[in-house]
Biopython code that builds the backbone (N, CA, C, O; Angstrom):
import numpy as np
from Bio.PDB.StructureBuilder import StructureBuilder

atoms = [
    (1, "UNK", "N", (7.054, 17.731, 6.075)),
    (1, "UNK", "CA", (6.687, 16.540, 5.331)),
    (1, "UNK", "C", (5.164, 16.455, 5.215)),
    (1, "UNK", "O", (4.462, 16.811, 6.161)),
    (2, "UNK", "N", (4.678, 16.027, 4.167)),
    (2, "UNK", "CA", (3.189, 15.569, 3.814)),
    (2, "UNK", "C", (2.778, 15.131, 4.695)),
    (2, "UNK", "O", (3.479, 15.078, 5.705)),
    (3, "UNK", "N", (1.439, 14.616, 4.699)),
    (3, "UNK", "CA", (0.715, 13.678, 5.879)),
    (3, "UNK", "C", (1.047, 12.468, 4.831)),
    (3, "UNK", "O", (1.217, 12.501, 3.613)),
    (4, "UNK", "N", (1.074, 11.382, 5.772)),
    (4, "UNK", "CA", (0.791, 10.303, 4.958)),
    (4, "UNK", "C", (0.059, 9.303, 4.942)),
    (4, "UNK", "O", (0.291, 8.344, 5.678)),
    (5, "UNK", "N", (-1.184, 9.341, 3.921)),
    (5, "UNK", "CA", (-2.063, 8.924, 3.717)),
    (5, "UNK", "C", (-2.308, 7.597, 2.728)),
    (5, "UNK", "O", (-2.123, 7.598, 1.511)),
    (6, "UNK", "N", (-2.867, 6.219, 3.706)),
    (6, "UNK", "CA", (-2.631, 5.354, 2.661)),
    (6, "UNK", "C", (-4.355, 5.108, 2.099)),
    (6, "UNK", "O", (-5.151, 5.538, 2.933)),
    (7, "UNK", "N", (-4.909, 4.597, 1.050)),
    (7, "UNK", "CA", (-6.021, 4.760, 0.251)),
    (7, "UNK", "C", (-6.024, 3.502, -0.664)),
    (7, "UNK", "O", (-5.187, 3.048, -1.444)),
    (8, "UNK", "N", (-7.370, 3.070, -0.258)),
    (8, "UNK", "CA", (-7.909, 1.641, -1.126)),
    (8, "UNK", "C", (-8.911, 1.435, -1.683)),
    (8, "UNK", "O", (-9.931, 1.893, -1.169)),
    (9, "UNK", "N", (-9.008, 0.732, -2.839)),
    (9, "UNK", "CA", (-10.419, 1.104, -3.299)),
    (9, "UNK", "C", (-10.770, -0.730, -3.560)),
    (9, "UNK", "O", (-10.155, -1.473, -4.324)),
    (10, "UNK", "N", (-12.113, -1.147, -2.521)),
    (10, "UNK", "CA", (-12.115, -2.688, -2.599)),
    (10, "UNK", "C", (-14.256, -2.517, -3.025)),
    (10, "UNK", "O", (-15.161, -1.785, -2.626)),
    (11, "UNK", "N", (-14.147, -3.538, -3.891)),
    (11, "UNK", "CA", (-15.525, -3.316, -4.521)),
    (11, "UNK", "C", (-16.475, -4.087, -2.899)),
    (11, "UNK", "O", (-16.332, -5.156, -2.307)),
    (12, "UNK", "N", (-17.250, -3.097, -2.720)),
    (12, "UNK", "CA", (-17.960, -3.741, -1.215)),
    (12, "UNK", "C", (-18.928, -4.965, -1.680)),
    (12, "UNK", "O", (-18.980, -5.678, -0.678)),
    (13, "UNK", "N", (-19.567, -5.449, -2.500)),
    (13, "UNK", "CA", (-19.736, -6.582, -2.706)),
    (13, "UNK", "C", (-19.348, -7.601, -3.782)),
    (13, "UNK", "O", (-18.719, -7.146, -4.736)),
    (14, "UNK", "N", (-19.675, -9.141, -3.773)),
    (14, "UNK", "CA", (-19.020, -9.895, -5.162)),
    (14, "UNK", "C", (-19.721, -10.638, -4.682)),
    (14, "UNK", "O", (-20.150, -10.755, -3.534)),
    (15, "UNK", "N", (-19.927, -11.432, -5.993)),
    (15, "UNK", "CA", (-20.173, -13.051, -5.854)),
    (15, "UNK", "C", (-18.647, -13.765, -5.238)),
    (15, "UNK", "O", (-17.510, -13.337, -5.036)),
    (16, "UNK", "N", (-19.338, -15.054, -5.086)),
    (16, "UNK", "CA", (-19.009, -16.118, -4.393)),
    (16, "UNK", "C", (-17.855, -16.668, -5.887)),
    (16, "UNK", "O", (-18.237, -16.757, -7.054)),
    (17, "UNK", "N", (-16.318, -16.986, -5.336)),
    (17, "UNK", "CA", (-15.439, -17.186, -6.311)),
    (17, "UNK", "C", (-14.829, -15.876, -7.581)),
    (17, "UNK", "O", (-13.863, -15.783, -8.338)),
    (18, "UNK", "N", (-16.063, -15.016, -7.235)),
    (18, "UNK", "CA", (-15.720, -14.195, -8.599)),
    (18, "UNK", "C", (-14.083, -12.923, -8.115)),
    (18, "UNK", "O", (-13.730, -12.377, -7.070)),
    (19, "UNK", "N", (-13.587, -12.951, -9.405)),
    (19, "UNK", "CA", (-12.423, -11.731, -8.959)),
    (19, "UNK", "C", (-12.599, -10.838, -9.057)),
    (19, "UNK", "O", (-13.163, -10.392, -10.056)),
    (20, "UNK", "N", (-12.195, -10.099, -8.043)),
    (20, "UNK", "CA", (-12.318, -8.406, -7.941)),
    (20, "UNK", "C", (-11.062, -7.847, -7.949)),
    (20, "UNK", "O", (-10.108, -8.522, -7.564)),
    (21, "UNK", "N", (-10.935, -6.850, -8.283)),
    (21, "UNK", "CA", (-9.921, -5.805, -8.778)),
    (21, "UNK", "C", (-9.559, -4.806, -7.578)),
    (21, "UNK", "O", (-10.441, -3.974, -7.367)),
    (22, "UNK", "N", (-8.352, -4.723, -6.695)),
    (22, "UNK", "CA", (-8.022, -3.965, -5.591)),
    (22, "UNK", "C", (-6.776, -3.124, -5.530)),
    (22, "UNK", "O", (-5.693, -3.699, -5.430)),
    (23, "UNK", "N", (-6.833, -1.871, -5.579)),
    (23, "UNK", "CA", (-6.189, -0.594, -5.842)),
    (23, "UNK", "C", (-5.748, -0.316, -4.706)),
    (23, "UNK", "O", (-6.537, -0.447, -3.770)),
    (24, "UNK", "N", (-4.536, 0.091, -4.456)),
    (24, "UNK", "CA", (-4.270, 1.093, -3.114)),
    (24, "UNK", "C", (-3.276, 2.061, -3.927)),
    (24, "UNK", "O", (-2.894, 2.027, -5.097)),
    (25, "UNK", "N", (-3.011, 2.904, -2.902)),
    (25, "UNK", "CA", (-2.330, 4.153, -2.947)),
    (25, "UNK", "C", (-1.917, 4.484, -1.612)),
    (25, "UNK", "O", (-2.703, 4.200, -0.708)),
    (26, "UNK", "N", (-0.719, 5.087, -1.297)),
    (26, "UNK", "CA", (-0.521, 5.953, -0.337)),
    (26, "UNK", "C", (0.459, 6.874, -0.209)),
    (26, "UNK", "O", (1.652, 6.575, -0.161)),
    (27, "UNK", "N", (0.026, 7.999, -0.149)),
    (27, "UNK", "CA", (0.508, 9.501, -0.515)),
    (27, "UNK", "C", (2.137, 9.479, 0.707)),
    (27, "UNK", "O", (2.320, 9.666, 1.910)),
    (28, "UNK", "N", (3.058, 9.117, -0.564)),
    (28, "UNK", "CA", (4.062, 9.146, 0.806)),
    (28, "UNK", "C", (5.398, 9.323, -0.647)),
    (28, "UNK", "O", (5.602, 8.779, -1.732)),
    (29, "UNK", "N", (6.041, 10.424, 0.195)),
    (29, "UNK", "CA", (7.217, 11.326, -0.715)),
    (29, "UNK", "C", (8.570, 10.301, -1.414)),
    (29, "UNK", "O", (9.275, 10.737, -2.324)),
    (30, "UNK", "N", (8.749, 9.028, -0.864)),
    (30, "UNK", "CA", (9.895, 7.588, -1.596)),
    (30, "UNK", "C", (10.925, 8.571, -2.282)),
    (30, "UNK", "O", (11.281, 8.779, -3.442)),
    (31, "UNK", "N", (11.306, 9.186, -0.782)),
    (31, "UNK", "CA", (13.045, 9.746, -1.145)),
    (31, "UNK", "C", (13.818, 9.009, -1.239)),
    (31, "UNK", "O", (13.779, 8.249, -0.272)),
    (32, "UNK", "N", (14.902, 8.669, -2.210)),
    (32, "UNK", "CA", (15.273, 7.419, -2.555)),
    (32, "UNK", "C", (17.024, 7.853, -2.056)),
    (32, "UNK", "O", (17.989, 7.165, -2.388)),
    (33, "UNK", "N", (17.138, 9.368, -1.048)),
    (33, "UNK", "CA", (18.497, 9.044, -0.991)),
    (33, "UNK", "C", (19.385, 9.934, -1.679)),
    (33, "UNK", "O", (20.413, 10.349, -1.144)),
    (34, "UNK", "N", (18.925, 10.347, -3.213)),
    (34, "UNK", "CA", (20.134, 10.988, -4.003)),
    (34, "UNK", "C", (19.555, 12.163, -4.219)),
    (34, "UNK", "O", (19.556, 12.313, -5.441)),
    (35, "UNK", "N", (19.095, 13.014, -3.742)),
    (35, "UNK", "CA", (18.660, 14.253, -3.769)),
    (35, "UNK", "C", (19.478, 15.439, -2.674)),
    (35, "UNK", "O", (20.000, 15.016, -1.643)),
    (36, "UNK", "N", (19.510, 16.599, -2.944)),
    (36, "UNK", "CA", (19.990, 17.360, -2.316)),
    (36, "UNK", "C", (19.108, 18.672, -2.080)),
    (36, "UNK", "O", (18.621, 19.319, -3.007)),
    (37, "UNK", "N", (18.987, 18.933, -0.956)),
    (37, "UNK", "CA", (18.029, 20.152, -0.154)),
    (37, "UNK", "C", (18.313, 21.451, -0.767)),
    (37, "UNK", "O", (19.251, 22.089, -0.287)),
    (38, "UNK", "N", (17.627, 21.972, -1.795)),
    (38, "UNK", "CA", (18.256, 22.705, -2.507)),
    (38, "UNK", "C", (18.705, 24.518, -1.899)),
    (38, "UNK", "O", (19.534, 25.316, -2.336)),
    (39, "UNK", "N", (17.688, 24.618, -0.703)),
    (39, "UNK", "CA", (18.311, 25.221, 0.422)),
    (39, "UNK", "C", (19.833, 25.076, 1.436)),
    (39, "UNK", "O", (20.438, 25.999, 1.980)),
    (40, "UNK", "N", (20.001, 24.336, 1.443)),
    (40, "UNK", "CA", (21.116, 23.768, 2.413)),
    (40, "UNK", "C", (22.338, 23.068, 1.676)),
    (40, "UNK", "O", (23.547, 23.190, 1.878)),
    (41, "UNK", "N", (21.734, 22.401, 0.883)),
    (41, "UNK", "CA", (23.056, 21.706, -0.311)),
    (41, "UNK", "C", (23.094, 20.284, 0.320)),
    (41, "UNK", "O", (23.842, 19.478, -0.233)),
    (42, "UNK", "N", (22.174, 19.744, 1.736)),
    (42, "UNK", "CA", (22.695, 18.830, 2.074)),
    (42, "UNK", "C", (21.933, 17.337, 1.978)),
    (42, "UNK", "O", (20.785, 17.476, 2.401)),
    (43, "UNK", "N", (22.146, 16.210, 1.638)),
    (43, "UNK", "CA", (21.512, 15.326, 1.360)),
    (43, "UNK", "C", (20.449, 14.695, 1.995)),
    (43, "UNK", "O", (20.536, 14.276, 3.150)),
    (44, "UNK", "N", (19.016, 14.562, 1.011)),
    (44, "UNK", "CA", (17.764, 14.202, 2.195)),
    (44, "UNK", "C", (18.006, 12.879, 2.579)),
    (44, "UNK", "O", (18.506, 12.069, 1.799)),
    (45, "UNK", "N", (17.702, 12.618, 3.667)),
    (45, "UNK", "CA", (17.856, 10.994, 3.614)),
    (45, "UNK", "C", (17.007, 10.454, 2.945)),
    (45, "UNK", "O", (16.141, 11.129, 2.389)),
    (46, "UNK", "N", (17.056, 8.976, 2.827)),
    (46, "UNK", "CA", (16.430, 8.310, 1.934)),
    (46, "UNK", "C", (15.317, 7.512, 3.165)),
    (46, "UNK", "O", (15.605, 7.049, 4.269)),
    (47, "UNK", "N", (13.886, 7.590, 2.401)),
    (47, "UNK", "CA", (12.694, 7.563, 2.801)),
    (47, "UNK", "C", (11.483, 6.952, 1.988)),
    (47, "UNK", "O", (10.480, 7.471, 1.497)),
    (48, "UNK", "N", (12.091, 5.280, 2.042)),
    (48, "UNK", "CA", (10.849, 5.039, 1.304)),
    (48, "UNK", "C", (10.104, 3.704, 1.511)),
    (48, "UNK", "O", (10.817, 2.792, 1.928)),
    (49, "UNK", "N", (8.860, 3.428, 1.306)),
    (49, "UNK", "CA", (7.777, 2.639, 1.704)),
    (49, "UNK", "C", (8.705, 0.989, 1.075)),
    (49, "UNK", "O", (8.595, 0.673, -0.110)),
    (50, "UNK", "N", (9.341, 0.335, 1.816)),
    (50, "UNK", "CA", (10.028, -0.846, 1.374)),
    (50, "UNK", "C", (8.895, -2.361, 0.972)),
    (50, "UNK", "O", (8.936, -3.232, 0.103)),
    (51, "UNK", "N", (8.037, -2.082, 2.030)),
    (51, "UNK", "CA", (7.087, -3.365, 1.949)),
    (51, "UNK", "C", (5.780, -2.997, 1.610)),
    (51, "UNK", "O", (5.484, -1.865, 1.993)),
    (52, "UNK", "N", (4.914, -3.604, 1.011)),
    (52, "UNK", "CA", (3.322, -4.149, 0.891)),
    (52, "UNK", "C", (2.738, -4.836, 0.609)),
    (52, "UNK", "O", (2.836, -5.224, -0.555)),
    (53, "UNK", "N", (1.635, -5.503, 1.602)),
    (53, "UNK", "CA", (1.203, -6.795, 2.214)),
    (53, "UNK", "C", (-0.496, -6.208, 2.641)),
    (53, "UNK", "O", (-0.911, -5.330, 3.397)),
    (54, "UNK", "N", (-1.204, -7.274, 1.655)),
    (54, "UNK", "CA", (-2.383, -7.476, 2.095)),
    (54, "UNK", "C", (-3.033, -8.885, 2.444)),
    (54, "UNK", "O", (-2.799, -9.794, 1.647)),
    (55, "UNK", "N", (-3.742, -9.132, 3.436)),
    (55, "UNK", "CA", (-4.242, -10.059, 3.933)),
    (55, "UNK", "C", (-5.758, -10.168, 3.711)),
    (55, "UNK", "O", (-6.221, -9.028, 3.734)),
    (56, "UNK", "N", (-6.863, -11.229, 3.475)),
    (56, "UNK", "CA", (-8.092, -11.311, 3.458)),
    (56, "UNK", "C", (-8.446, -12.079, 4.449)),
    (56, "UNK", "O", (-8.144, -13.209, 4.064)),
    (57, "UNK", "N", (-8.763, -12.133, 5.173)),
    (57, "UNK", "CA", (-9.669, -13.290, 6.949)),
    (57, "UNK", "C", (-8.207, -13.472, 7.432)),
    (57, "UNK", "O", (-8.025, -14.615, 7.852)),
    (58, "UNK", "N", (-7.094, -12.661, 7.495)),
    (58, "UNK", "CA", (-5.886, -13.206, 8.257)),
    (58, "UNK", "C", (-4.889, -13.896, 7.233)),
    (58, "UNK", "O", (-3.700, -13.940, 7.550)),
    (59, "UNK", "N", (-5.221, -14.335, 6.254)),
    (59, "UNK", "CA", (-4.380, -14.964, 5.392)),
    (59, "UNK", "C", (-3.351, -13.796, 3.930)),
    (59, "UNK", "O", (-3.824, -13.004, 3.116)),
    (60, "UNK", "N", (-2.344, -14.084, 4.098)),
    (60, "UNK", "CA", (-1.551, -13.277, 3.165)),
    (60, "UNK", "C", (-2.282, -13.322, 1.884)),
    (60, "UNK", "O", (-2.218, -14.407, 1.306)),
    (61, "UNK", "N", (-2.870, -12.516, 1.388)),
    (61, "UNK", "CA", (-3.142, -13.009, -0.505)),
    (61, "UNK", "C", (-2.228, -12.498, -1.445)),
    (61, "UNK", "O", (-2.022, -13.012, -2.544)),
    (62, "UNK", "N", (-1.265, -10.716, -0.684)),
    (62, "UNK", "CA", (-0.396, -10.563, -1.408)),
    (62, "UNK", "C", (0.454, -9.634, -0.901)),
    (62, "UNK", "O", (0.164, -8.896, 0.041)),
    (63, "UNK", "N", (1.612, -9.636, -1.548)),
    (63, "UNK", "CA", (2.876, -9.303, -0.501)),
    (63, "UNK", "C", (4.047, -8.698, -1.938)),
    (63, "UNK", "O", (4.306, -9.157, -3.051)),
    (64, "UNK", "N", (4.454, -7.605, -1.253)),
    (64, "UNK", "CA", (5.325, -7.208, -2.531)),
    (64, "UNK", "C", (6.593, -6.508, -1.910)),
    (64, "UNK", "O", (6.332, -6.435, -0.710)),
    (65, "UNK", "N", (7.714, -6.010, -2.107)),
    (65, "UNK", "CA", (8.934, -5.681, -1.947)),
    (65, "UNK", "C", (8.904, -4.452, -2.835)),
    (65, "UNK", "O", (8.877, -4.468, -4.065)),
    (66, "UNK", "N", (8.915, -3.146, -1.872)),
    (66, "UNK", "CA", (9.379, -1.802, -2.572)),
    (66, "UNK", "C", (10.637, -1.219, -3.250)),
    (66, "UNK", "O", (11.434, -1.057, -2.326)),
    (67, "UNK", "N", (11.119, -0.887, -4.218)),
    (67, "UNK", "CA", (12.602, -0.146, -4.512)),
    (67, "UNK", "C", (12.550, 1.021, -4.447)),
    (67, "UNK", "O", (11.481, 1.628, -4.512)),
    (68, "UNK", "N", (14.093, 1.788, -4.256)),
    (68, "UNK", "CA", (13.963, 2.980, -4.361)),
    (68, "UNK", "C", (13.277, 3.761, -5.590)),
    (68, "UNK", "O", (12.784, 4.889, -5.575)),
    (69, "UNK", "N", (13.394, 2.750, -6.774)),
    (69, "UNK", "CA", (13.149, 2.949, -7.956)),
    (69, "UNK", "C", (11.633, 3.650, -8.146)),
    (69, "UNK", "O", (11.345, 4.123, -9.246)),
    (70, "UNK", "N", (10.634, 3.702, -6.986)),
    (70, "UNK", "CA", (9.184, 3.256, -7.179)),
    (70, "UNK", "C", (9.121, 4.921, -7.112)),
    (70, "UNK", "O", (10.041, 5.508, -6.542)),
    (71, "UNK", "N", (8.380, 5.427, -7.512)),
    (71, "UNK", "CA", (8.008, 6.817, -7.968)),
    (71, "UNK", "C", (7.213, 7.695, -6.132)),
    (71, "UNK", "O", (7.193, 6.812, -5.275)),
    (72, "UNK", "N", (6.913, 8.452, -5.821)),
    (72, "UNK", "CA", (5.992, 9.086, -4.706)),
    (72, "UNK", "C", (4.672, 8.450, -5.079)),
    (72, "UNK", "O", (4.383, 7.693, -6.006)),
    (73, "UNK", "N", (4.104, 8.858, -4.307)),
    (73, "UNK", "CA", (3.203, 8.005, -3.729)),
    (73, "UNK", "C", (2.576, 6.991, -5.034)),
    (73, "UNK", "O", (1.972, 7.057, -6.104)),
    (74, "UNK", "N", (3.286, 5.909, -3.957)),
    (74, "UNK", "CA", (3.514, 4.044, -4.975)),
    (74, "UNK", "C", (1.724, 3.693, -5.091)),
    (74, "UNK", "O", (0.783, 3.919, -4.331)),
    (75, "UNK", "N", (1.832, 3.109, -6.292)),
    (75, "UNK", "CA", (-0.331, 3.015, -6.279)),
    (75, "UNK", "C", (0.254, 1.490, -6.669)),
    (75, "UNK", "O", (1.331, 1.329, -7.242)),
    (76, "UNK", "N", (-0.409, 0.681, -6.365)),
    (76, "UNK", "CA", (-0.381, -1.142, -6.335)),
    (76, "UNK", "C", (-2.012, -2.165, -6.605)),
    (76, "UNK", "O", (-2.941, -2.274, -5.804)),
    (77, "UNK", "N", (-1.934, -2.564, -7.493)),
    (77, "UNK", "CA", (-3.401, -2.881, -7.666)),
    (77, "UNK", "C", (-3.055, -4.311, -7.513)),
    (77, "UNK", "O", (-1.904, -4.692, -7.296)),
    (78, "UNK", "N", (-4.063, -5.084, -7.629)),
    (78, "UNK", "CA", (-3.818, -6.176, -7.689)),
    (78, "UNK", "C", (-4.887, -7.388, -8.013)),
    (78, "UNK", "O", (-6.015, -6.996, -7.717)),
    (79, "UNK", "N", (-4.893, -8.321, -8.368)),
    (79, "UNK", "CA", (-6.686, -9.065, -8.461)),
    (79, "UNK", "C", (-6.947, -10.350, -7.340)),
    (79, "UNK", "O", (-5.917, -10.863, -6.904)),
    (80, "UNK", "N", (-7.987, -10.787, -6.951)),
    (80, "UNK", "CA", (-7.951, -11.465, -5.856)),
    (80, "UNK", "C", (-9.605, -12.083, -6.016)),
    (80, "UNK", "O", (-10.575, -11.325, -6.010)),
    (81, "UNK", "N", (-9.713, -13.532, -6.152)),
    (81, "UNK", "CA", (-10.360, -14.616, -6.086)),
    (81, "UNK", "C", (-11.669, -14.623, -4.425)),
    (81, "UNK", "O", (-11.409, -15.402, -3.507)),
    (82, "UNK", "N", (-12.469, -14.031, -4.363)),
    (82, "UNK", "CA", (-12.958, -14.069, -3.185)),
    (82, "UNK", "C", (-14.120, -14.862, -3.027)),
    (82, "UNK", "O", (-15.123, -14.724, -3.728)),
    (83, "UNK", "N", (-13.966, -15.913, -1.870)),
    (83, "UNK", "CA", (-14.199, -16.913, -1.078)),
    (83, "UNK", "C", (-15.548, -16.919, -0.711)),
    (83, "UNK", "O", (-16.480, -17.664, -1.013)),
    (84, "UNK", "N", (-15.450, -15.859, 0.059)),
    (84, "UNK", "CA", (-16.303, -15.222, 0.786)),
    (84, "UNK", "C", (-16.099, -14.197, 1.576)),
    (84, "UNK", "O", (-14.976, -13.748, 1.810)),
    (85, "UNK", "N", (-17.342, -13.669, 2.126)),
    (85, "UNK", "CA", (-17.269, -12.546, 3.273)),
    (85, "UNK", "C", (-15.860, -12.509, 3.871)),
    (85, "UNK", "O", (-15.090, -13.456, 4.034)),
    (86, "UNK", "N", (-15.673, -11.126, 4.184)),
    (86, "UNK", "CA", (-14.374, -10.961, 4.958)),
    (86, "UNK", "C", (-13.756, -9.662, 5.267)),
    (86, "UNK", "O", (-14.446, -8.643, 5.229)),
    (87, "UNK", "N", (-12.899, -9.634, 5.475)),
    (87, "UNK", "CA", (-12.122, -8.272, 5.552)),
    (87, "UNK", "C", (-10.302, -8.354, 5.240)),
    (87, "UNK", "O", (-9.405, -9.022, 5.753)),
    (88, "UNK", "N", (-10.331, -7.406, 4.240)),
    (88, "UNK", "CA", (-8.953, -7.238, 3.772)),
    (88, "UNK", "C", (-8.228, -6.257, 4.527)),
    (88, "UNK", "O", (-8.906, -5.257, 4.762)),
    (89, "UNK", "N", (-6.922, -6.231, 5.032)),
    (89, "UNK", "CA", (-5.936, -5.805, 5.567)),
    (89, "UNK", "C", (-5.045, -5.370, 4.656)),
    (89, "UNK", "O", (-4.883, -5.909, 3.561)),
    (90, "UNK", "N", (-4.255, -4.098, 5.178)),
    (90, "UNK", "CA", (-3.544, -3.678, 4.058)),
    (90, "UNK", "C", (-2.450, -2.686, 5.051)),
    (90, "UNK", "O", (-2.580, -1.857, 5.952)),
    (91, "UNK", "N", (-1.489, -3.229, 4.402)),
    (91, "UNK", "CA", (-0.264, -2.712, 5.752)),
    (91, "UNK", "C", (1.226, -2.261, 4.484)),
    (91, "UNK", "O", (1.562, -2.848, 3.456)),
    (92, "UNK", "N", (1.872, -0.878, 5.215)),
    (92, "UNK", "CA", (2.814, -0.451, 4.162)),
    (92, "UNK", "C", (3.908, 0.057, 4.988)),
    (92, "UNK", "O", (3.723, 1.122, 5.577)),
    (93, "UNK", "N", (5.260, -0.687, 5.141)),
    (93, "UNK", "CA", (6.346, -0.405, 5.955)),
    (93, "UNK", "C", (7.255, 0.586, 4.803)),
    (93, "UNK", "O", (7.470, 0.605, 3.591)),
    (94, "UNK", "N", (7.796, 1.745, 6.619)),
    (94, "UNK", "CA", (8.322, 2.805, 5.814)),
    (94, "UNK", "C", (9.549, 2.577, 6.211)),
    (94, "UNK", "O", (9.533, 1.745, 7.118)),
    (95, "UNK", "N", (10.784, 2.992, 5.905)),
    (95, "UNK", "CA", (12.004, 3.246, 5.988)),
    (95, "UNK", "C", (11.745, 4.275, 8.012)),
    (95, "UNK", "O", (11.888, 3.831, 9.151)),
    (96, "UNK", "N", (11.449, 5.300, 7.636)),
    (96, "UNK", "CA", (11.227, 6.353, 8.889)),
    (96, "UNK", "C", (10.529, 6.216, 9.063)),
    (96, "UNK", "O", (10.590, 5.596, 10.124)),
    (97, "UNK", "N", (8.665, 6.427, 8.548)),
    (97, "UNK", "CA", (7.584, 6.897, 9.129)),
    (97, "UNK", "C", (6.822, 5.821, 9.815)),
    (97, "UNK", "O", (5.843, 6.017, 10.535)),
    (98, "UNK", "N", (7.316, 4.746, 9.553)),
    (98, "UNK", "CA", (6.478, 3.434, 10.452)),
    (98, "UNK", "C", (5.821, 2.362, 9.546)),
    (98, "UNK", "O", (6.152, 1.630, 8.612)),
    (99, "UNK", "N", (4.751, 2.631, 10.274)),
    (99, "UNK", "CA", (3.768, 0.831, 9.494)),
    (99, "UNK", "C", (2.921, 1.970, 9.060)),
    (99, "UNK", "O", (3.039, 3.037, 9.663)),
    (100, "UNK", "N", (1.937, 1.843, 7.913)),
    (100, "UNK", "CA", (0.344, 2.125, 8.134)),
    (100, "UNK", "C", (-0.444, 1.301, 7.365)),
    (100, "UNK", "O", (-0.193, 0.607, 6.380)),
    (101, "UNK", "N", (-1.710, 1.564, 8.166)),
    (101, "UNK", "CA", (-2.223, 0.014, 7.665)),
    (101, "UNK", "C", (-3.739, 1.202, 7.406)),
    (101, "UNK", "O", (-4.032, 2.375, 7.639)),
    (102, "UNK", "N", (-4.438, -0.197, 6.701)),
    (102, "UNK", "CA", (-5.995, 0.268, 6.272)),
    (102, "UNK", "C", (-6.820, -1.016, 6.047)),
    (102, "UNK", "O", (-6.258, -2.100, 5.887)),
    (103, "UNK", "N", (-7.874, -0.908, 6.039)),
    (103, "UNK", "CA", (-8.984, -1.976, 6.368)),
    (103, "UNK", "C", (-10.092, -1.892, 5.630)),
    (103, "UNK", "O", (-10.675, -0.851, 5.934)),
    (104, "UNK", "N", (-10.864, -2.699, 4.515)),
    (104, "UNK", "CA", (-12.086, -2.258, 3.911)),
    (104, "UNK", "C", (-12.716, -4.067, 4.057)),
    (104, "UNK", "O", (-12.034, -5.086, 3.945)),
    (105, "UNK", "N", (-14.455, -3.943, 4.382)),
    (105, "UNK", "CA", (-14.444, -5.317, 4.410)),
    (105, "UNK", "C", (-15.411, -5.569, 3.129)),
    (105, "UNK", "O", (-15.970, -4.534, 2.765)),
    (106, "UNK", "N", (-15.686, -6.583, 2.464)),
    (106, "UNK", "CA", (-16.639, -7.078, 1.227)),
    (106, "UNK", "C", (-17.211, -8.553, 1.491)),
    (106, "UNK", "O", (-16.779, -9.619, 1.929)),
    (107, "UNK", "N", (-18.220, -8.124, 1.071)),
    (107, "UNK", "CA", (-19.741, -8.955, 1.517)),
    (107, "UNK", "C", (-19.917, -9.961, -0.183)),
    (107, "UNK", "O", (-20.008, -9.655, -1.372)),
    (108, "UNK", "N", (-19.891, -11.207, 0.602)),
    (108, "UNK", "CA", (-19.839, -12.043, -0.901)),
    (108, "UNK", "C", (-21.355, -12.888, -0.962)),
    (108, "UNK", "O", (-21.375, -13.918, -0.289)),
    (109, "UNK", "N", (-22.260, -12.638, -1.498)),
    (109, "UNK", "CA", (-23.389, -13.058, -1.766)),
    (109, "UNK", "C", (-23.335, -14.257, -2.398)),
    (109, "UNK", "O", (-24.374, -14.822, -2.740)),
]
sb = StructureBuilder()
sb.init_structure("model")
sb.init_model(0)
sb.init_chain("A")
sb.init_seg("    ")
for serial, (resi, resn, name, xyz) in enumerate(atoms, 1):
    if name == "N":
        sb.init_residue(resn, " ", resi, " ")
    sb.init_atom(name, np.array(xyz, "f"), 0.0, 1.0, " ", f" {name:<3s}", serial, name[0])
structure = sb.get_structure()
């Protein structure tokens, strides 16, 4: 299996109120189950990133529900109103491989 790598792209500074534009990605294979090992004949299990949830100072700003439907590695953007200074959290539950999370912080002048 791949490594799996999750990836965000958060603009490191903004004004005060202004919206910024926040991208993730994470390189992860969303076997959905109906495939067959074309070595073996036998069915892969199904393996895929169900949840993603980002937080700014601790607070949810956004939260989404994965399907099998969602292609390899799922990219999720999203826009977000910032306050001020802080740090965004970014967390992606897998079926098998676990949690992984990532962290970028932005400085609001």
């Amino acid at each position: 299996m791949a490594k799996i790598k999750p990836r965000v792209k958060v603009p490191k500074k903004a004004k005060a109120g202004e919206i910024v534009t926040i991208k993730s990605l994470i390189s992860h294979p969303m076997e959905s189950g109906q495939r067959k090992d074309k070595k073996t004949g036998e069915t892969i299990p199904s393996d895929i990133v169900n949840s993603f949830k980002a937080s700014f100072n601790g607070e949810t700003v956004f939260e989404v529900d994965v399907s099998p439907a969602v292609s390899t590695n799922p990219y999720i953007e999203f826009t977000l109103k910032v306050p001020e200074s802080g740090t965004l959290k970014f967390e992606w539950v897998s079926d098998n491989d676990g949690t992984f999370e990532a962290e970028k912080k932005i400085t609001v002048s």
